[in-house]
BALOVO-945998 format. One line per field, with one value per residue (C-alpha): residue in three letters; x, y, z; residue number from 1. Coordinates in steps of 0.5 Angstrom, whole numbers, plus 500, padded with zeros to 3 digits. Each point is the difference from the previous one (the first is absolute). Last residue first. Layout:
N
res <- c(ALA | ...)
x <- c(X | ...)
y <- c(Y | ...)
z <- c(Z | ...)
n <- c(NUM | ...)
This chain:
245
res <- c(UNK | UNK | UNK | UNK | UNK | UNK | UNK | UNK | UNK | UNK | UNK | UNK | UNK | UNK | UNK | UNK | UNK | UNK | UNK | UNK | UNK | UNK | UNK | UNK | UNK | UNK | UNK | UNK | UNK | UNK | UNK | UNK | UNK | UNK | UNK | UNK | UNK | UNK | UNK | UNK | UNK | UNK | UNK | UNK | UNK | UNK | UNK | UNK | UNK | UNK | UNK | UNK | UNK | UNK | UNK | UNK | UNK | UNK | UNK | UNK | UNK | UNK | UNK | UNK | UNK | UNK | UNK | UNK | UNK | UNK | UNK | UNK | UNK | UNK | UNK | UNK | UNK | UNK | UNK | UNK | UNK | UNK | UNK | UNK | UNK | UNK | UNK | UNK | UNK | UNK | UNK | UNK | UNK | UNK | UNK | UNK | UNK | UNK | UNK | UNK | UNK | UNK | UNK | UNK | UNK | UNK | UNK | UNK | UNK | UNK | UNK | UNK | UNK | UNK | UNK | UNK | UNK | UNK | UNK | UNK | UNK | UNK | UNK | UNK | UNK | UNK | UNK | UNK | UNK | UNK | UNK | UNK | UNK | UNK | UNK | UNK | UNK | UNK | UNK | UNK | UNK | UNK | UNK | UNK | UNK | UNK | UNK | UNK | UNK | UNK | UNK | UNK | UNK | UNK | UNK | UNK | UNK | UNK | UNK | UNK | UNK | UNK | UNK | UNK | UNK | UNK | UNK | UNK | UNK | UNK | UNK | UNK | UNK | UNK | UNK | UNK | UNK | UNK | UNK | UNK | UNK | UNK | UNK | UNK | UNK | UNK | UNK | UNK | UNK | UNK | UNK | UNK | UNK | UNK | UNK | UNK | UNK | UNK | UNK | UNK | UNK | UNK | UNK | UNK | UNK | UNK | UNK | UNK | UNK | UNK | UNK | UNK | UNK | UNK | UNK | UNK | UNK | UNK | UNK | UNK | UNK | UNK | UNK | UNK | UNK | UNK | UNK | UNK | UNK | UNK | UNK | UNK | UNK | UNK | UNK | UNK | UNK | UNK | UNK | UNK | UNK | UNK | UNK | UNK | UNK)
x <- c(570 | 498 | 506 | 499 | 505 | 496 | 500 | 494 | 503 | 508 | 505 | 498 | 501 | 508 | 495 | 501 | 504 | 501 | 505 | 500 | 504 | 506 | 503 | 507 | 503 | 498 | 503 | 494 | 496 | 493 | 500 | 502 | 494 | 495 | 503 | 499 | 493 | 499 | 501 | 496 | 494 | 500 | 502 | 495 | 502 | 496 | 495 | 494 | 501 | 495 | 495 | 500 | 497 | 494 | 499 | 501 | 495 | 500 | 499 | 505 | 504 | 500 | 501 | 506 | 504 | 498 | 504 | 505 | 504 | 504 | 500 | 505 | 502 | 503 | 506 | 500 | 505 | 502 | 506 | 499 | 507 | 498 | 502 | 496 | 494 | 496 | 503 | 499 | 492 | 499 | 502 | 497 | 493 | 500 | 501 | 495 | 495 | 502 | 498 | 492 | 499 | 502 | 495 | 494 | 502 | 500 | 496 | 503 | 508 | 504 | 508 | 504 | 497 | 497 | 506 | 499 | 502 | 501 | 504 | 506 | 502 | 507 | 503 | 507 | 504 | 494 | 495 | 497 | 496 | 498 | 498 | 497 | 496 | 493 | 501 | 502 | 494 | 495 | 503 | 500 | 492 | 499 | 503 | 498 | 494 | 497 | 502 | 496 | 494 | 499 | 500 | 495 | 496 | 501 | 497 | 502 | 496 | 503 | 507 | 499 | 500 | 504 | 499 | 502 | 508 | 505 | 504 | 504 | 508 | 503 | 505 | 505 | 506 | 504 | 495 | 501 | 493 | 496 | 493 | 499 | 502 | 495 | 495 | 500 | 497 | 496 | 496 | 501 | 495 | 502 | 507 | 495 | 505 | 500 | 508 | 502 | 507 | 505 | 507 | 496 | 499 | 494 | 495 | 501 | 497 | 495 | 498 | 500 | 495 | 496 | 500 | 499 | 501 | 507 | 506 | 506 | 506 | 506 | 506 | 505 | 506 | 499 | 494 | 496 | 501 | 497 | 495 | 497 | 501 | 496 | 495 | 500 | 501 | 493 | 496 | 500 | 505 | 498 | 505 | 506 | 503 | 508 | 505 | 507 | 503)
y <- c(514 | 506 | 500 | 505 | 505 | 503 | 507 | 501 | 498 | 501 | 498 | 493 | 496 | 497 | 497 | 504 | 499 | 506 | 497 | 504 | 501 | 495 | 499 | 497 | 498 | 495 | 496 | 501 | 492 | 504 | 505 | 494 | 497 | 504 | 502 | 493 | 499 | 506 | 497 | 493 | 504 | 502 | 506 | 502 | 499 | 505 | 500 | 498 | 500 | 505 | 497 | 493 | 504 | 502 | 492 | 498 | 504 | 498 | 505 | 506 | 500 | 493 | 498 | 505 | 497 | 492 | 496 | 503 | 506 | 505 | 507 | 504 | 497 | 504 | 496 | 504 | 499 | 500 | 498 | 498 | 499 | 508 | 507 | 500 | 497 | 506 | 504 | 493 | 500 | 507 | 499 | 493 | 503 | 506 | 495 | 496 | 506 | 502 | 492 | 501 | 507 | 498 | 494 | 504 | 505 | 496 | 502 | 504 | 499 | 503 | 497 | 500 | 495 | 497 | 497 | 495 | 498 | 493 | 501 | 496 | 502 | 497 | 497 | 500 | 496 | 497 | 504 | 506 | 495 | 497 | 507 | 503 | 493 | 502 | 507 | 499 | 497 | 504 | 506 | 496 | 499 | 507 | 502 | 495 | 497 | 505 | 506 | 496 | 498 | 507 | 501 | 496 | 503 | 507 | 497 | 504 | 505 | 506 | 496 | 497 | 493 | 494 | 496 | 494 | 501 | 495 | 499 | 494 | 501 | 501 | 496 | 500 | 497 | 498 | 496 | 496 | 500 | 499 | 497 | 503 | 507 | 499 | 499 | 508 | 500 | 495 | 505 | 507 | 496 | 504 | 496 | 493 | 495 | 492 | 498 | 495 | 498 | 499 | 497 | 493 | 503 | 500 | 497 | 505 | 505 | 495 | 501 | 507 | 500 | 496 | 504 | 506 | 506 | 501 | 499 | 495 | 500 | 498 | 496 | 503 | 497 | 504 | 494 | 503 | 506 | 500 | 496 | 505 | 506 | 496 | 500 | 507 | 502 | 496 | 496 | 497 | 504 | 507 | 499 | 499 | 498 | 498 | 495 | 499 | 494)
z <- c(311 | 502 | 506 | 506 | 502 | 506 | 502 | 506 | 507 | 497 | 495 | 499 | 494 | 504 | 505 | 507 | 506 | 506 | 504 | 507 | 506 | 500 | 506 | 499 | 507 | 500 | 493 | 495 | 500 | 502 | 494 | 495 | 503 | 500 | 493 | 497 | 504 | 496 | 492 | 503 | 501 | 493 | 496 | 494 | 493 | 497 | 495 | 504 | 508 | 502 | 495 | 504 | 507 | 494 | 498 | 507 | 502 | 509 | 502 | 497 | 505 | 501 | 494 | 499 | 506 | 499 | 495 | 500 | 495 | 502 | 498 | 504 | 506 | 507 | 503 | 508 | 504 | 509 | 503 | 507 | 504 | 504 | 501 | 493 | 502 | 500 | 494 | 495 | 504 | 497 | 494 | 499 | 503 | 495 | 494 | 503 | 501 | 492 | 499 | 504 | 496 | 494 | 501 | 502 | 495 | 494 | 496 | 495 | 501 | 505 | 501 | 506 | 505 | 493 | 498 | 505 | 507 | 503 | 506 | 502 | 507 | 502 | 508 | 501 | 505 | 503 | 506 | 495 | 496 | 505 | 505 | 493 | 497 | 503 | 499 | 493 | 498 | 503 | 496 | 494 | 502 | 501 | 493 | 495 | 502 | 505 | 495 | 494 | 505 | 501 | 493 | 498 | 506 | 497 | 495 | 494 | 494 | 502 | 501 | 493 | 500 | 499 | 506 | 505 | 499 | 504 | 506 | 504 | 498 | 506 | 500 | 507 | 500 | 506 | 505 | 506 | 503 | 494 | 501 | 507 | 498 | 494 | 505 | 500 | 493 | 502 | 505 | 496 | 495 | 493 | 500 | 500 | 500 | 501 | 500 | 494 | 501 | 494 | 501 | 497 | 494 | 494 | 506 | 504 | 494 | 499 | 507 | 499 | 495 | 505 | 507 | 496 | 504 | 500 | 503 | 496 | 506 | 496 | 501 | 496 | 497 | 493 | 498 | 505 | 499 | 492 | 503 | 505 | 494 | 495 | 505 | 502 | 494 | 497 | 504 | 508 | 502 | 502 | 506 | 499 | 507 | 500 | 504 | 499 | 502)
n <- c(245 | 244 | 243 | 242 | 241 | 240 | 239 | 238 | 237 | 236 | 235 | 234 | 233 | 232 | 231 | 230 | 229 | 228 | 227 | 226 | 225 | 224 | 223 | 222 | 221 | 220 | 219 | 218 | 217 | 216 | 215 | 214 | 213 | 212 | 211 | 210 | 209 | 208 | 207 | 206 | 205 | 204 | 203 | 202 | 201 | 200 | 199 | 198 | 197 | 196 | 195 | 194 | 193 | 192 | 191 | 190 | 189 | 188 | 187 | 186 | 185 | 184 | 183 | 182 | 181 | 180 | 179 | 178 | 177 | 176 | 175 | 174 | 173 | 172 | 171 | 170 | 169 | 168 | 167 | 166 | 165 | 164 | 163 | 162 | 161 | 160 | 159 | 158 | 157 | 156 | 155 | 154 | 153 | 152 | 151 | 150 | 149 | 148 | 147 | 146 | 145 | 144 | 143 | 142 | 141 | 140 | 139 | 138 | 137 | 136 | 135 | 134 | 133 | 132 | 131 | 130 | 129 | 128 | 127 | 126 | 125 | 124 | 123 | 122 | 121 | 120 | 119 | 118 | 117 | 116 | 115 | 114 | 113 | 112 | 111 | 110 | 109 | 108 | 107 | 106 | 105 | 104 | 103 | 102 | 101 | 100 | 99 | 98 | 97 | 96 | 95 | 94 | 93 | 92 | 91 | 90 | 89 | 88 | 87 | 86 | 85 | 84 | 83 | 82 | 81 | 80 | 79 | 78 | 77 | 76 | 75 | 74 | 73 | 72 | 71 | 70 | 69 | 68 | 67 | 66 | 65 | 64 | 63 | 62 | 61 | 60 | 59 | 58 | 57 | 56 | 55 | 54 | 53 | 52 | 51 | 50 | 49 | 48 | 47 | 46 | 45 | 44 | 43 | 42 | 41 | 40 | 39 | 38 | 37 | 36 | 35 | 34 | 33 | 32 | 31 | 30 | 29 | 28 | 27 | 26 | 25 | 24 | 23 | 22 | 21 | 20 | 19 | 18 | 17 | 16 | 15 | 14 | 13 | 12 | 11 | 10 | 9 | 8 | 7 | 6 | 5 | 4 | 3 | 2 | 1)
């Protein structure tokens, strides 16, 4: 049976993704930081496995080979915004923290999985992007700095592995509405993270995990590099089509 690792999977994609594999046949290990969250995700289906994850901590990303000695699909969805601010007005340690999570901890996350993934018949990285790995917006420097080294990553692990069975995507989301990202990014102001989604029928986490798992599901010989998935309303960083009503 086929093995994946979704890491970032106690809440939003990373969750809705584990479950949406699981139910395609897959057995699932779920990683993540929060031990409880993912043992309410265990508990949804017996495919999936919680495995303790801090993808900042060089140590536990690498006890992931331990965790998944046989993998053929790698999810590396775990990232996150921290911060609004202008890049004259940033904490460049906000943004460090951004660049840690986003970028060095997938690269963590591949090198752990790499000799699995490289070992089957043909492994696959799923990487979690964003619209913001090619869009600007005010504000968003950290972030869109992080994404665009996500983007570059996928592109440069897609010219490195080439010669190799591993194939290596990127499903980069628009707007999508769960119950954390905005209220983390803006510290915890439901009410202003509730304002971003208002008038727009945002997508949702179970809307990605549906790409993921087409993407997985191609024929191995079909890599595919990028889906960039945004709601109907959104046209770019600033032009949303908001209703009034």
């Amino acid at each position: 049976m086929r093995t994946a690792v979704v890491t970032g999977a106690s809440s939003g994609i990373g969750a809705a993704t584990a479950l949406r594999l699981a139910q395609d046949g897959w057995q699932v290990v779920a990683a993540a930081r929060r031990l409880d969250r993912l043992g309410e995700l265990a508990a949804a289906h017996p495919s999936i496995r919680p495995c303790a994850l801090d993808v900042t901590d060089p140590r536990s990303a690498e006890a992931l080979a331990d965790a998944a000695p046989e993998c053929d699909l790698l999810v590396a969805n775990a990232g996150g915004a921290f911060d609004l601010a202008p890049v004259a007005e940033a904490d460049l340690e906000t943004w460090a923290r951004m660049y840690d999570v986003n970028v060095l901890g997938l690269a963590r996350s591949v090198q752990a999985l790499l000799p699995a993934l490289a070992a089957g018949d043909g492994g696959h990285i799923v990487m979690t992007g964003s619209t913001a790995g090619r869009w600007v917006y005010e504000g968003g420097g950290g972030y869109v700095a992080a994404k665009h080294a996500v983007a570059a990553l996928r592109d440069t692990l897609r010219l490195e592995l080439v010669d190799r069975p591993i194939r290596v995507s990127e499903v980069a989301p628009g707007m999508v509405h769960t119950e954390e990202f905005s209220s983390v990014r803006f510290g915890g102001d439901q009410a202003r993270a509730d304002a971003v989604y208002e008038g727009v029928d945002a997508l949702t986490a179970a809307d990605i995990a549906d790409v993921i798992a087409w993407v997985a599901s191609r024929p191995p010989h079909v890599n595919v590099d990028l889906v960039q998935v945004t709601p109907r309303q959104q046209a770019s960083a600033t032009k949303v089509a908001r209703r009034t009503d």
